[in-house]
N, C-alpha and C positions, 0 to 999 in steps of 0.2 A: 416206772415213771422217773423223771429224771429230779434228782433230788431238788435243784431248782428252781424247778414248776411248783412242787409238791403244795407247796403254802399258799399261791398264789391261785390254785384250783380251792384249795378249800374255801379260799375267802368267796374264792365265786359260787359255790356254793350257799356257803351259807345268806352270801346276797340272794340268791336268786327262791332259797327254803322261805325269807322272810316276804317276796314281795306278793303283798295281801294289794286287794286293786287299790286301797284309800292309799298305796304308800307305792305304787308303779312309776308314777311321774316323779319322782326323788329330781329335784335338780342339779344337785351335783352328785359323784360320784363320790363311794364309798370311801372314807378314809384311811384305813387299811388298805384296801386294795393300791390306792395312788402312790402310797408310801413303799409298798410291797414291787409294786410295777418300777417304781425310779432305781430301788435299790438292786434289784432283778437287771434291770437293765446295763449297770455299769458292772455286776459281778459276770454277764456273759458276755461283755465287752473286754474285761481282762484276761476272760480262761480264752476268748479265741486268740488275742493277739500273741498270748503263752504257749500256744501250740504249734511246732515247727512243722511234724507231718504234715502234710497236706490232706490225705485220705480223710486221720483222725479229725481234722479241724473240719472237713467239709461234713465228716455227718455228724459230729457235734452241731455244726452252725444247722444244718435242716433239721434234725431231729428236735432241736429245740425250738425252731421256728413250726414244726407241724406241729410240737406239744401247745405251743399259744396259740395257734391258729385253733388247736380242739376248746382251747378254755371262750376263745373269742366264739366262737359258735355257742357254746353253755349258754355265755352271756345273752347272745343274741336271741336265740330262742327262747331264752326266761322272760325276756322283755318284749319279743316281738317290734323290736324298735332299734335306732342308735340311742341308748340310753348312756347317760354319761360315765357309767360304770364300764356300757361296751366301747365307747370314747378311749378310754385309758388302755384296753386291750391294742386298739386298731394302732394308738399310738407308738405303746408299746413293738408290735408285730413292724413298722415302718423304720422304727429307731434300730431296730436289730437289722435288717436287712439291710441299713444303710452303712451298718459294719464293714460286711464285706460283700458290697453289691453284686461283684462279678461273679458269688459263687454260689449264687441261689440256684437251687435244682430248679429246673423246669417242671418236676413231676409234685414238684409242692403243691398241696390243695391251698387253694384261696379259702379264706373267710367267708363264708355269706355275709357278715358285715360289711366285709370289702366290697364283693360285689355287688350289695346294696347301694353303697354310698357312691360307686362305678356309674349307675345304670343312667340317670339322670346326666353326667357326663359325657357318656359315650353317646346317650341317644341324640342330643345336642349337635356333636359333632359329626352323626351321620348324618342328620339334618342338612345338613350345611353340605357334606360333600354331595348325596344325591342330587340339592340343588344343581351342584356341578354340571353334573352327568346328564341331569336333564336340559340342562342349558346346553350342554355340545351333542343332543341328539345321538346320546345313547343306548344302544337298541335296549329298549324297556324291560325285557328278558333277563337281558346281563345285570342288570341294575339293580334287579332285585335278587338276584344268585351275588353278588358282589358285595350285598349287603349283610347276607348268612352272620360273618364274622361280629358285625357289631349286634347281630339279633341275638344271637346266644347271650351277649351279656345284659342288652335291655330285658328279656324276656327271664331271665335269670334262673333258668328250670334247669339247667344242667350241672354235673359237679366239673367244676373250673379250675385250673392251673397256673400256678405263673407262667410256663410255655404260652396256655393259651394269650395271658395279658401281654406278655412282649412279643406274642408274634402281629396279636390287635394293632401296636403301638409302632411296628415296624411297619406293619399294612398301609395304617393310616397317613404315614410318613411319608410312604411314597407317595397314595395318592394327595397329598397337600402339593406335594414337590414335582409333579408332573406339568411339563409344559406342553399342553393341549395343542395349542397353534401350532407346533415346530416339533411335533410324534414322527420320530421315525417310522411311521404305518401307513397303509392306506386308507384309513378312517379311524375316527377316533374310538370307535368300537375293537376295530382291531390291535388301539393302544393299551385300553383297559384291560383285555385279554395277554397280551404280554406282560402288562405289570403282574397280572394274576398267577400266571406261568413262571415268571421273574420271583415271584413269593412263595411257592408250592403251593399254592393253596387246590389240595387235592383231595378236594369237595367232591361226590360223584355227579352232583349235578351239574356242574363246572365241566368237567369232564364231558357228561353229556352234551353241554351246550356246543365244547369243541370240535365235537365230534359231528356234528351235526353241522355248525357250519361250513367247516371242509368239507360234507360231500353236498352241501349247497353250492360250494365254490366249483367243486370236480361236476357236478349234474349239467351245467353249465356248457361243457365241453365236450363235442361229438367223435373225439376220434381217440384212438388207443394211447397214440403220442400225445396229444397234448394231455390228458387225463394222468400219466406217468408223470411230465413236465410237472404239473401242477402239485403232484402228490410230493417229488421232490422237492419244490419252493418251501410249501407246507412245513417238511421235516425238517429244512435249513431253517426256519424262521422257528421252531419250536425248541430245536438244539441252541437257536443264537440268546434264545430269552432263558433256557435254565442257567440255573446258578447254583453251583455245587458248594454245601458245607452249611447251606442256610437252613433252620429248621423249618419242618412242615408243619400245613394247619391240621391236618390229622396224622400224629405220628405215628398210628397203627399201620396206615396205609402205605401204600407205594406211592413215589413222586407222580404229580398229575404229566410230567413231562416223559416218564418211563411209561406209561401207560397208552399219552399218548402215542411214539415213535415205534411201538410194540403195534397197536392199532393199524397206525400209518402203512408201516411195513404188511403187514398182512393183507390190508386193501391192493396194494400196489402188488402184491404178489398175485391178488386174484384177477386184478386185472392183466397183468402178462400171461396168464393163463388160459383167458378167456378166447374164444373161437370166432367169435365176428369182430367186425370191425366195419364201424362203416364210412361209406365216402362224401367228402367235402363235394357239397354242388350238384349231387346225382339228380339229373331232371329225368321229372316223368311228364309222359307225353302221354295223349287222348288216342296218338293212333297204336294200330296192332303191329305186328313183328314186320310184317310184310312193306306196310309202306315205309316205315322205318326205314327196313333193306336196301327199300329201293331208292330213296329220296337220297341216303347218303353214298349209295352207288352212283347216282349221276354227276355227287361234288367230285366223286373220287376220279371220275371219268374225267370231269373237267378239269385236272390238276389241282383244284381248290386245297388239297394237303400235301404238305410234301411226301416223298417218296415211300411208301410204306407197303408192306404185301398185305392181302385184302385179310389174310387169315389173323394179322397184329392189327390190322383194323376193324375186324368186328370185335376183337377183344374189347380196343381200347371202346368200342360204339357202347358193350353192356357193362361196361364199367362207368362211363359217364349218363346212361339214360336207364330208367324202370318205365314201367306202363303201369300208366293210372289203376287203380283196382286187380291189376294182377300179377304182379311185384316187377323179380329183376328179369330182364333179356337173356338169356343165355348166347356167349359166343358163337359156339357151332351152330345154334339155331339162323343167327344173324347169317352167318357165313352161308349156309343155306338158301338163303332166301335174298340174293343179293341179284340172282338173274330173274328169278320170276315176275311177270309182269300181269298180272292178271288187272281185266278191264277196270273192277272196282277200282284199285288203288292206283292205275294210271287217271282216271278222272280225279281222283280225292287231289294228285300233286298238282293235273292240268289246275285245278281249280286256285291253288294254291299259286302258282307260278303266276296266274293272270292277275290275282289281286294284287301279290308284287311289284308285278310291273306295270299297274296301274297307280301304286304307290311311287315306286321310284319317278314315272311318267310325271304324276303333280309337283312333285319336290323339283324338274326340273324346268317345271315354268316359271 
C-alpha cells in the first residue's frame, strides 16, 4: 500500500470497528480523518506536479486514486449510507482527480459511493430525455435499448468505470445537442440510431436491433438489384456515422459499426449468389397455355408489336405472364402453341372480343 493512504485506511478503520447502531448517524465526520484527507490531499498534489515522466506520474496519479476509491468503499459499506465520514472520501477522490483531469485511466473502478450519489442524477436526466424521444415518435424498441447506458447506473449492480461515466456523459451530450427537426435522416428513429453508431455504443442488442431493421428495409424489395442498391445505401450510411478514435460502450467488444459492415457484406454476398430472381409486374392470368398462345398470336398478326420473330416473342410472353395456380409459362411451350386452334379456346377469345366491342360500342355514344 502506498505509504500515503496507509493512515488514512487505518482511521477508516477504526471508524467503521466503532460504529455500534446508537452511534451510526454521527453527524459529522470524524476528525482525524478530515484532517488526515486535507493534508493527504495537498501532499499528492505536490508529488504529481514534481514528477516529469509521464508513465511514472500517470500510475502514481490512478494508483492512488484506486487506493481511495478502496477506502471509500470501506467507508461505504460500514455505513450502508453517504455518511459524512464517506462525505470526506468522495471529496477527497474529486479533489485529486481534478489534478490532473485529462489523465484519469478509464479502467478506474468508481466508488459505489460515487455511483450512489450518481443514480438519482442520472435517473432525472433520462427522464427527461425519453420524454424526448417519445415526443418525436420514437420507435419504442429503440427507446428502451437506448436507455441500457443510463440503466446500468440507476440500477447500480454492475462494477463501473470512469470509461463507463465519460462515455454516459459524452452519450448524454449528444443526445441534449441533437436537432430533431433538421436530422439529416429519413426519420427520426433513424437519427437516434446514428447518434448510437456515431458513439460505439456496441451493445449486442443494439446490434440486433440494426440488423433487423435493414432486412425490414431490404424485405421490402422484390428484385436482386434493388436489394444490392439498398444493402449498399445501408453500408454508406453506416461507414458515414462511425467515428474513429472515440471510446466504446463495451470496450471488450468490437465496434457496433465493424460488426455491422462485416454482416452487411455477407448478406449482399449471399444475395449475388442467390439463383432466382424475380420479375417486376409478372401477371397471372385464369387462362391455360393455349389461349394465351393464341390470343397474343392474333396481336402479333395484327402488327399490334413491333417487329419481333415469334420465337423472342414467346420468350418475352413467359417472362411477363404465370398462370393462376400453376406458376410460370414456359417459352418453347408458348412457342408451341401459337398455331393451335382448338374449338374451346377459339369460343373463350370469341367471347372475349364481343364484350370488347360492346365496350368500346358504349364509350362511343
Amino acid at each position: 500500500m502506498h505509504p500515503e493512504t496507509e493512515y488514512l485506511r487505518s482511521i477508516a478503520e477504526e471508524i467503521a470497528a466503532r460504529q455500534l447502531p446508537e452511534t451510526i448517524n454521527e453527524p459529522q465526520a470524524d476528525h482525524r480523518l478530515l484532517v488526515e484527507a486535507r493534508r493527504l490531499e495537498k501532499a499528492i498534489a505536490v508529488t504529481l506536479r514534481s514528477i516529469d515522466n509521464f508513465t511514472q506520474r500517470d500510475t502514481y496519479h490512478n494508483d492512488t486514486l484506486s487506493k481511495l476509491v478502496d477506502i471509500c468503499d470501506f467507508l461505504f459499506e460500514a455505513h450502508h449510507r453517504i455518511s459524512p465520514d464517506t462525505r470526506v472520501l468522495l471529496d477527497l477522490l474529486a479533489s485529486v482527480r481534478q489534478i490532473l483531469p485529462g489523465e484519469i485511466s478509464p479502467l478506474l473502478r468508481l466508488s459505489k459511493a460515487f455511483v450512489y450519489t450518481q443514480r438519482g442524477l442520472i435517473k432525472t436526466e433520462w427522464v427527461a430525455y425519453e420524454n424526448i424521444l417519445q415526443r418525436h415518435e420514437i420507435d419504442p424498441k429503440l427507446i428502451v435499448i437506448a436507455a441500457i447506458p443510463f440503466q446500468r447506473f440507476i440500477d447500480g449492480n454492475e462494477k463501473l468505470y470512469w470509461g463507463d461515466y465519460t462515455w454516459l456523459k459524452g452519450y448524454a451530450a449528444k443526445l441534449g445537442a441533437i436537432d430533431w427537426e433538421n436530422a439529416d435522416c429519413n426519420s427520426k428513429t433513424e437519427a437516434l440510431m446514428s447518434l448510437l453508431i456515431g458513439r460505439d455504443f456496441n451493445h449486442d442488442r443494439f446490434f440486433i436491433y440494426c440488423k433487423k431493421y435493414i432486412m425490414e428495409r431490404v424485405a421490402t424489395l422484390n428484385t436482386k438489384k434493388r436489394r444490392l442498391q439498398e444493402y449498399a445505401v445501408c453500408e454508406k450510411l453506416v461507414m458515414e456515422d462511425t467515428q474513429i478514435g472515440l471510446p466504446a460502450f463495451d470496450r471488450h467488444a468490437n465496434q457496433v459499426s465493424v460488426r455491422l459492415l462485416k454482416w452487411i457484406k455477407e448478406e449482399t454476398e449471399a444475395v449475388k449468389t442467390s439463383d432466382s430472381e424475380e420479375y417486376i409486374g409478372k401477371l397471372s392470368v385464369v387462362w391455360n397455355i393455349d389461349t394465351l398462345a393464341l390470343f397474343f398470336k392474333l396481336l402479333w398478326d395484327n402488327k399490334v408489336f413491333r417487329d419481333v420473330t415469334l420465337e423472342l416473342f414467346s420468350q418475352q410472353i413467359a417472362a411477363a405472364f404465370s398462370s393462376k395456380g400453376k406458376g410460370d409459362f414456359k417459352a418453347h411451350s408458348i412457342f408451341g402453341r401459337f398455331y393451335v386452334k382448338e374449338r374451346p379456346v377459339l369460343l373463350t377469345l370469341e367471347a372475349l372480343f364481343e364484350k370488347l366491342l360492346e365496350d368500346i360500342r358504349l364509350y362511343l355514344k
